[in-house]
Legacy VTK file of the C-alpha trace (Angstrom):
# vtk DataFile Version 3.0
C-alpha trace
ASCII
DATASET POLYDATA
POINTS 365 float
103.235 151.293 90.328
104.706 148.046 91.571
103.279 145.364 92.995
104.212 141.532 94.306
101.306 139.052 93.953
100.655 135.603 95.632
98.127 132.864 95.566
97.372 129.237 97.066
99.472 129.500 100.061
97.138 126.948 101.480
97.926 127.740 105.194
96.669 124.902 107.400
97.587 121.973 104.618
99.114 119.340 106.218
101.142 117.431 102.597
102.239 113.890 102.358
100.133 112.505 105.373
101.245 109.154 106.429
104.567 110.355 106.076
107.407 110.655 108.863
107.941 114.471 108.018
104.258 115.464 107.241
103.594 117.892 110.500
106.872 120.106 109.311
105.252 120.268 106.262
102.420 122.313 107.709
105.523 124.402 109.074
107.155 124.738 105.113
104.097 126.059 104.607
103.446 128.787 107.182
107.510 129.533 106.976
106.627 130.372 102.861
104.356 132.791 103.427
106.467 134.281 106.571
109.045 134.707 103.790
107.373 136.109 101.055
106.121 138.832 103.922
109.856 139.631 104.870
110.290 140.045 101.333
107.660 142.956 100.989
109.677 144.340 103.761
112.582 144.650 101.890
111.337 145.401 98.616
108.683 147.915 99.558
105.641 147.388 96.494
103.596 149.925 96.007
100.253 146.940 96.572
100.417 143.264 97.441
97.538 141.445 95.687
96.322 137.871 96.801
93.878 135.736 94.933
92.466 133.467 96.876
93.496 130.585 99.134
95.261 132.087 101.425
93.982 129.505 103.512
93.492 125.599 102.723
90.241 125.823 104.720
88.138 128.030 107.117
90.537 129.694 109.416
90.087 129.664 112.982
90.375 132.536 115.023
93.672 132.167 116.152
95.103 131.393 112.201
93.395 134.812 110.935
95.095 136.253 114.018
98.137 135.225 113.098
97.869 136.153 109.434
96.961 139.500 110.612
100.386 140.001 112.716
102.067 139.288 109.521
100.315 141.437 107.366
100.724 144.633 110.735
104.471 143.916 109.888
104.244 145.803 106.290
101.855 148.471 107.666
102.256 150.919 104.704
101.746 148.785 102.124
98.149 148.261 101.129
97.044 144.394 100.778
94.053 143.091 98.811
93.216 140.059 98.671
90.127 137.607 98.150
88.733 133.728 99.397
89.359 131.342 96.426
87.333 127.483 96.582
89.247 125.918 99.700
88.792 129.144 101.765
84.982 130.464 100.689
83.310 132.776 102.679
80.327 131.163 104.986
78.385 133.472 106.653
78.851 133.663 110.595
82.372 132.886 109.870
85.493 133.544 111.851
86.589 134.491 107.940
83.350 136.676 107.122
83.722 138.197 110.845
86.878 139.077 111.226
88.522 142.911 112.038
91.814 142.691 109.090
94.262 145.598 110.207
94.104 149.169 108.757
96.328 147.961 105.355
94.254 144.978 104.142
91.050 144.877 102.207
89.629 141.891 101.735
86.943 141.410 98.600
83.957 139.320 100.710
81.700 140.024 98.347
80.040 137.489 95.926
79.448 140.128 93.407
82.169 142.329 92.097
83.345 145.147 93.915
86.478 147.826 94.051
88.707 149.305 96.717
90.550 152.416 95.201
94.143 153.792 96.078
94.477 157.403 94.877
98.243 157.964 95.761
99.615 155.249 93.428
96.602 155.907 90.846
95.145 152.075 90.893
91.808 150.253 91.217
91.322 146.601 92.271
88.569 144.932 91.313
87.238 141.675 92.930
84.605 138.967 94.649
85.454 135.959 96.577
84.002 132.857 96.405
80.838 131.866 98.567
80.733 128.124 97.720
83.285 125.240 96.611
82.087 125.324 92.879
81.449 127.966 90.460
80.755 127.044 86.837
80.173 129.898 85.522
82.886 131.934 83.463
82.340 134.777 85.309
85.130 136.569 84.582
84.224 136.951 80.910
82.128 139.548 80.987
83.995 141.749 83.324
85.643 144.926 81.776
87.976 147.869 82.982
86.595 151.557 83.058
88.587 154.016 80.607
90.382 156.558 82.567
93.584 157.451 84.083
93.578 155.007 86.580
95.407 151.224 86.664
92.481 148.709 87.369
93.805 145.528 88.162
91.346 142.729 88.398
91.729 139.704 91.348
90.314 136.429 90.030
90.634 132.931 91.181
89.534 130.009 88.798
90.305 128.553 85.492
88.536 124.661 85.538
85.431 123.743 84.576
84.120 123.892 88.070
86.249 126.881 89.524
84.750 130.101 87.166
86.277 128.897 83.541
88.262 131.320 82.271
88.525 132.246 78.649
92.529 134.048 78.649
91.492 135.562 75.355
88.958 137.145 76.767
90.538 138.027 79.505
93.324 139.870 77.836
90.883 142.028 75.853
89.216 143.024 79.179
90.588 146.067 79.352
92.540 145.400 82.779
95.921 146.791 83.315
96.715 143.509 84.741
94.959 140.545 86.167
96.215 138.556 89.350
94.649 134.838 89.166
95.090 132.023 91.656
93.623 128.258 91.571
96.581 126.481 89.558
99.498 125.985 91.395
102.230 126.050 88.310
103.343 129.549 87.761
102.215 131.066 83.924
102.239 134.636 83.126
102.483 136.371 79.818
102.913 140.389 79.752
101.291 140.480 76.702
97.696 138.631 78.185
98.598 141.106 80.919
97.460 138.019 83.243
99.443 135.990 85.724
99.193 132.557 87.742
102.171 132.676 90.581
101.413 129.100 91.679
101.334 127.921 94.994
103.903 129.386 96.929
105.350 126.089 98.493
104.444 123.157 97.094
101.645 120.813 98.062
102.138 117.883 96.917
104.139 115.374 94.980
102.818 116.816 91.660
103.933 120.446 91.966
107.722 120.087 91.356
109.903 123.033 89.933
110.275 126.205 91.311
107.671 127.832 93.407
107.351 131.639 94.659
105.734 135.170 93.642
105.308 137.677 90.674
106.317 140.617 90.744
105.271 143.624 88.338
105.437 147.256 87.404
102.525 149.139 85.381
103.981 151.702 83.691
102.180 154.665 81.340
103.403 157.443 79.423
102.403 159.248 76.581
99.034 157.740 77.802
99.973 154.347 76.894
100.408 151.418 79.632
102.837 149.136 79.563
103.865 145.826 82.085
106.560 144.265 83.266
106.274 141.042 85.248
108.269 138.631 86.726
108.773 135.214 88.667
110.835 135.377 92.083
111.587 132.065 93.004
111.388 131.472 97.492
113.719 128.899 98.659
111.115 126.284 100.063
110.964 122.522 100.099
110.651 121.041 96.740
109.502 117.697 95.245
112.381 116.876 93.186
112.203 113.849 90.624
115.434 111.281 91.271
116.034 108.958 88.473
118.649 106.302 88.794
119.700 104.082 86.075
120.645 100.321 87.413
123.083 97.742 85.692
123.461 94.479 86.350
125.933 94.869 88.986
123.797 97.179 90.947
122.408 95.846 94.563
120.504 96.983 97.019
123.451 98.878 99.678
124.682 100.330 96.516
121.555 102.021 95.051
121.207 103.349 99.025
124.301 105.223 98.824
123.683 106.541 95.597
120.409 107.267 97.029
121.465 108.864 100.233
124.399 110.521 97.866
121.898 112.289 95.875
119.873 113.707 98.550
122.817 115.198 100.638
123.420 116.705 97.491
119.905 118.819 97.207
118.854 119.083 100.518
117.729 116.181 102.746
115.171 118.396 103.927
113.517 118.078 100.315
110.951 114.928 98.527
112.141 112.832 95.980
110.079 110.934 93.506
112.251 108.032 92.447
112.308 106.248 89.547
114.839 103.443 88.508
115.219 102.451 85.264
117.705 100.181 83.628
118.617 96.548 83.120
119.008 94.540 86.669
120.472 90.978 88.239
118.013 88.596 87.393
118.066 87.516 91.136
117.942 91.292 92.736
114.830 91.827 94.322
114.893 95.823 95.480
113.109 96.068 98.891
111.427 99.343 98.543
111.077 99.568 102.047
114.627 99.382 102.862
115.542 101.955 100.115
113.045 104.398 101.373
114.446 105.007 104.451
117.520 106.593 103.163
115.863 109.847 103.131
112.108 111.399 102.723
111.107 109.267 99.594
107.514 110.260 98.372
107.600 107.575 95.832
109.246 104.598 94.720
108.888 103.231 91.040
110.643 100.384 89.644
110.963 100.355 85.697
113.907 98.376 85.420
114.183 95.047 83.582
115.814 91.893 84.270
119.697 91.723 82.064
118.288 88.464 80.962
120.615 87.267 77.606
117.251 86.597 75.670
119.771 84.574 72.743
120.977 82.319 74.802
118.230 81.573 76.544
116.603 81.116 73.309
119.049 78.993 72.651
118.997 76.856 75.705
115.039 76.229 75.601
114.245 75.600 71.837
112.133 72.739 72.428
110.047 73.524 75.363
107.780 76.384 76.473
110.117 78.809 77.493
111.541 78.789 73.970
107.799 78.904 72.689
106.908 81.845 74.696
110.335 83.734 73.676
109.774 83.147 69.806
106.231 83.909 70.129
106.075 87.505 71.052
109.671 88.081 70.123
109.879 86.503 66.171
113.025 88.008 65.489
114.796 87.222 69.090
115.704 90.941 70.213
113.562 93.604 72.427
113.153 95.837 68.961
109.779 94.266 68.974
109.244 96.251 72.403
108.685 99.924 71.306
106.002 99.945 74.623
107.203 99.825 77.951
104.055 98.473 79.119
104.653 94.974 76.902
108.213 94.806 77.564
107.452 94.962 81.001
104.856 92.215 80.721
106.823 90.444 78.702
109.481 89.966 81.417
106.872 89.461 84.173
106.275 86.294 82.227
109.779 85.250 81.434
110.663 85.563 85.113
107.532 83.514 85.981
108.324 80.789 84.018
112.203 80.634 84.569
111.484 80.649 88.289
108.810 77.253 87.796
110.692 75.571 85.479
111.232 71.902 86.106
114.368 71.389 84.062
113.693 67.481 83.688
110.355 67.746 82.030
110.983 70.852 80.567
107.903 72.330 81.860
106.760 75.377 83.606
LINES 1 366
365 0 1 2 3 4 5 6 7 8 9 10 11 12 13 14 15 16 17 18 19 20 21 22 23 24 25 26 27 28 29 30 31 32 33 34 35 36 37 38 39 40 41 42 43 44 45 46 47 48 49 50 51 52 53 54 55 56 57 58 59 60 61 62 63 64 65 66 67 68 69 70 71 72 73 74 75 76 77 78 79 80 81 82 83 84 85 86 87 88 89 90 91 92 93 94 95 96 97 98 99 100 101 102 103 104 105 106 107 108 109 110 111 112 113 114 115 116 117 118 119 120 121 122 123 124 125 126 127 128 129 130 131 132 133 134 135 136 137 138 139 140 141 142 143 144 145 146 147 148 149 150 151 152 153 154 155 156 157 158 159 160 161 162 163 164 165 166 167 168 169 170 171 172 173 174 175 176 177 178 179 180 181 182 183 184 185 186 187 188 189 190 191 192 193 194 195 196 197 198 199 200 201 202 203 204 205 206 207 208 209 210 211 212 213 214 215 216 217 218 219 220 221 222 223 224 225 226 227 228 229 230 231 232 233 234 235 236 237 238 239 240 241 242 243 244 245 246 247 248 249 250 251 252 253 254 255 256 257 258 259 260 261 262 263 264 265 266 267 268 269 270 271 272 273 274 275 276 277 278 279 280 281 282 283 284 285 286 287 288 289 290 291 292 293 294 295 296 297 298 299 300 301 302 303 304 305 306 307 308 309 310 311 312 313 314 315 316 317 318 319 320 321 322 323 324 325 326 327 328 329 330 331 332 333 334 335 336 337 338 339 340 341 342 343 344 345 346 347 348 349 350 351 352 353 354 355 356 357 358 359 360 361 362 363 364
C-alpha cells in the first residue's frame, strides 16, 4: 500500500508582511499545494493522508471550494485528512459544514474515530482539533487493533500546548505508521514508523532547507510489516541563508553586486537572510537600506569588525585614554582575549566611539 502524506500547508498565510513581495507569497503557497496535487496525479498512491493545517485559519466558503476542485482532480484516490491548531473545527463553521467530494474524509471529530478502505487493506485512525490548545498527550494512550489490516494513525501535535507527544510511545503503539503535522522541519524514522513532512512551502524566515512530502509503502509478508518512507523535495520558494565575508577593501556598490550576484545565482524569486562577517574600512558605514534593495532581503545582520591595527594604535595613544581603554580589556594587545563575539563586538563599539571624539590636542575623548 502506498501512500504520499502532507501537513501545514497553511493556505491563506500571507509570510513576510511588510514586505514588497508578501501577497505572492500567499500565491507560493496555494501554487505548493497545487503541486503536490499534480504530483498524486502522476504518481497514483494508493491514500493521501493530511494532518492538519491544511488551512492557516477558518476557511471561507470559497477557499474550501477551491480545495475541493483540487482534491475532484485525483478522484480515485481516497484522501483523509484532519484540522490541526490554526484550522480547528468551530461549530456552525463553513469548515464543520461543508459537503468534501466523494474521495475525501475528513476526521471532525474531537474523539477518535476510523474510516476503513477494504481494497488496499488499511485503517486510518483520527480526531481533529476543536480548540487552539490541547495539553494533553493524547496520543499516548492510543493503540492499533491486531489483525490483518494496516492502521495508520493521523495526529497533529508535539509541544507542550499542541497534544505532547511521547515518540517512544508512539512507536510501540502498534500503528503501521503514523502521519503527524504541527512542526514544520521534516523528521521521519522507519523504525518509529512515525513521520513529520514539514510545511510544504515555507512560512517564514526560520524554515530554511528543503521543504515537500513523504512518501511510503507498508509492506507485509510472511505476516510481518515492514515500511519504507521517504522525503520528496517540491521546488518552492526557499529562505536561503547568504553569508558574505568583507575585507577592508570592501564598499558598499561592491557588496551589492556580490549581493545581486548571489541571488541571480539561486533564484531571485527566493529570501535571503544575510549575514556579513569579516574585518571592514574603519570609515565604511553599510547602509542597510541601500543593500536591501538588491533583491528580496528578509534580513540584514552586520557582524563585521572594524580592520583597526590595534598595535599601532596602541602604540600611538600610550599615554591617554584610548591607550588605557586598549590595555585594559586587551592586556596582551591582540583580539585572543576575544573568544566571545558579543565582547569583541563591544569592544569595538567603544574603540570607534572614542577614536571618533578624540580631541588630539588634549588627548581626550
Amino acid at each position: 500500500m502506498k501512500f504520499m502524506h502532507t501537513a501545514d500547508i497553511h493556505l491563506g498565510c500571507q509570510p513576510d508582511r511588510g514586505f514588497p513581495w508578501s501577497k505572492e507569497r500567499s500565491l507560493d503557497i496555494l501554487s505548493a499545494f497545487r503541486d503536490f496535487i499534480n504530483a498524486c496525479q502522476q504518481e497514483e498512491p494508493d491514500l493521501v493522508l493530511i494532518s492538519g493545517d491544511l488551512f492557516h485559519r477558518q476557511p471561507a466558503p470559497v477557499e474550501l471550494k477551491e480545495v475541493n476542485s483540487l482534491f475532484s482532480g485525483i478522484p480515485d484516490i481516497p484522501v483523509v485528512l484532519i484540522a490541526g491548531n490554526h484550522d480547528c473545527v468551530r461549530p456552525g463553521s463553513s469548515l464543520a459544514e461543508f459537503s468534501w467530494a466523494p474521495n475525501v474524509t475528513f476526521l471532525s471529530d474531537s474523539k477518535p474515530e476510523t474510516v476503513s478502505f477494504p481494497k488496499i487493506k488499511t485503517v486510518v485512525h483520527g480526531f481533529s482539533y476543536h480548540s487552539r490548545e490541547i495539553k494533553e498527550p493524547l496520543y499516548d494512550s492510543l493503540t492499533a487493533p491486531k489483525d490483518e489490516n494496516f492502521h495508520i494513525l493521523l495526529a497533529h501535535g508535539g509541544d507542550e500546548t499542541h497534544i505532547p507527544i511521547d515518540k517512544k510511545k508512539l512507536s510501540a503503539s502498534g500503528f503501521s505508521y503514523t502521519a503527524l503535522g504541527h512542526i514544520h522541519k521534516p523528521e521521519f524514522s522507519e523504525a518509529g514508523r512515525y513521520g513529520f513532512p514539514g510545511s510544504l512551502s515555507p512560512l517564514d524566515l526560520t524554515e530554511t532547507g528543503a521543504h515537500g512530502y513523504l512518501a511510503g509503502e507498508l509492506k507485509r509478508e510472511d505476516g510481518k510489516e515492514s515500511l519504507k518512507l521517504g522525503f520528496v523535495p517540491l521546488s518552492s520558494r526557499s529562505y536561503i541563508p547568504c553569508q558574505v565575508k568583507v575585507t577592508d577593501r570592501t564598499t558598499n556598490q561592491s557588496l551589492f553586486q556580490t549581493l545581486e550576484k548571489f541571488m541571480k545565482q539561486y533564484g531571485v524569486s527566493n529570501m535571503y537572510k544575510v549575514t556579513l562577517s569579516g574585518k571592514r574600512d574603519p570609515d565604511l558605514v553599510f547602509h542597510k537600506d541601500y543593500l536591501c534593495s538588491a533583491g528580496r532581503i528578509i534580513s540584514f545582520r552586520d557582524d563585521t569588525i572594524p580592520s583597526y591595527d590595534i598595535e599601532q594604535l596602541l602604540n600611538s595613544h600610550r599615554n591617554d585614554i584610548i591607550g588605557d581603554y586598549i590595555a585594559a580589556l586587551l592586556p596582551d594587545g591582540t583580539e585572543k582575549e576575544f573568544s566571545d563575539p558579543l565582547r569583541r563586538h563591544a569592544f569595538y563599539y567603544g574603540l570607534d566611539a572614542l577614536l571618533s571624539n578624540f580631541d588630539i590636542d588634549t588627548g581626550e575623548s
